[in-house]
C-alpha positions, 0 to 999 in steps of 0.5 A, a space after each residue: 499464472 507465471 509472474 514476471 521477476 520484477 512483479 514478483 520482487 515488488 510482491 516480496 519487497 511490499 510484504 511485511 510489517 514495517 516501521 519508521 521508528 529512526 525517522 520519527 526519532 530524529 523528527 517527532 514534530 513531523 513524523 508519528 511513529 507508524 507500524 504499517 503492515 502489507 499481508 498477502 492474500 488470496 483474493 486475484 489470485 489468478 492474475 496478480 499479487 494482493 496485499 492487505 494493508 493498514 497501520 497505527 500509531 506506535 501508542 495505539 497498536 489495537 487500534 489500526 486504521 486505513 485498512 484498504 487492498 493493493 493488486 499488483 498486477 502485470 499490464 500486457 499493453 500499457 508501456 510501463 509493465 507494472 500497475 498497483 490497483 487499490 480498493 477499499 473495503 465496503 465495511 472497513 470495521 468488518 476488517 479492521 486489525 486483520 493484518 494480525 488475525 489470520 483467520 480474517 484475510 483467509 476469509 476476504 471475498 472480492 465482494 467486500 471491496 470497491 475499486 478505485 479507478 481513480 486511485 491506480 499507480 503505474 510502476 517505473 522499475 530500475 534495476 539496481 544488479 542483476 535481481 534487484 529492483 528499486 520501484 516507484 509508484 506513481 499515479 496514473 492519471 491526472 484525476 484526484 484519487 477521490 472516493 465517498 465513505 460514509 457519506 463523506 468524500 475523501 481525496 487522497 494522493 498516493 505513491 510510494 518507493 521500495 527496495 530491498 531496504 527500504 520503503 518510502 510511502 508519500 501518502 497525503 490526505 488532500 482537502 477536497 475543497 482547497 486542494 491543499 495536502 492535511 495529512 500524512 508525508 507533508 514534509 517528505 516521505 514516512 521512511 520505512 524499514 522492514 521489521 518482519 517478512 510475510 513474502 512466504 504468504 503469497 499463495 503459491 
């Protein structure tokens, strides 16, 4: 399938190993010194770009968590021309740490992953020159990102900003009963520089 330029520069400004080492520097109380890791893979590949994303603290590199997928895909009807869908994986064990093992993500099946609906972001695009873009993700409904693993119901608020130079994630977990944000960007958005580019994995 033929990406539109915009589709194809939020595959490339997503793919890649990432930190927030300068923010977690100037403000530890706040923020945990994070490597994040978004890989391309192969899975819908026919209509969309996929990347497999998960991280972990700076002190505990072997031991990555929130393993989950992102297909970027183009919407040939909603106004907004971009959507970021996310899944979850059946058996998040089965994959974890496999933004470092090769062998893993050239393994993944579309069976082992659960769509979220309620979890989509739908993507303004601002165009800074000529080829480069500044994206926003947002969600696209009302309804909670909310989803069951292991017997127990999580809530999430998801959302993001990306550049060429910088990503800016604003993820909180969301106690389901109060409403009231737990975890993640609590004072604002973990900001992230890209520290290794992985644009060159996207199958072709």
């Amino acid at each position: 399938m033929n990406f539109s330029p915009e589709l194809a520069a939020l595959g490339r400004y997503l793919a890649g190993e990432f930190d927030n080492r300068q923010q977690a520097l100037a403000e530890p109380i706040w923020y945990v010194h994070l490597r994040l890791w978004l890989r391309p893979t192969s899975l819908f590949r026919e209509d969309s770009l996929t990347l497999f994303a998960e991280q972990a603290s700076i002190v505990n590199l072997e031991q990555p968590y929130r393993p989950r997928l992102l297909r970027l895909r183009q919407s040939q009807t909603h106004p907004l021309p971009l959507r970021v869908e996310h899944y979850m994986f059946k058996d998040l064990d089965a994959v974890r740490g496999a933004s470092s093992k090769p062998e893993l993500l050239r393994q993944l099946t579309p069976e082992q992953v659960e769509f979220l609906p309620s979890c989509t972001l739908n993507v303004e695009i601002e165009r800074l020159d000529r080829d480069r873009f500044k994206f926003k993700a947002s969600p696209a409904s009302e309804k909670p990102c909310r989803f069951t693993y292991g017997g127990q119901t999580y809530q999430v608020s998801l959302g993001f900003e990306v550049t060429p130079d910088e990503l800016k994630t604003h993820d909180k977990g969301i106690d389901p009963t109060t409403g009231q944000a737990i975890w993640g960007a609590l004072m604002g958005p973990y900001r992230f520089v890209k520290r290794q580019d992985f644009s060159a994995e996207f199958p072709v």
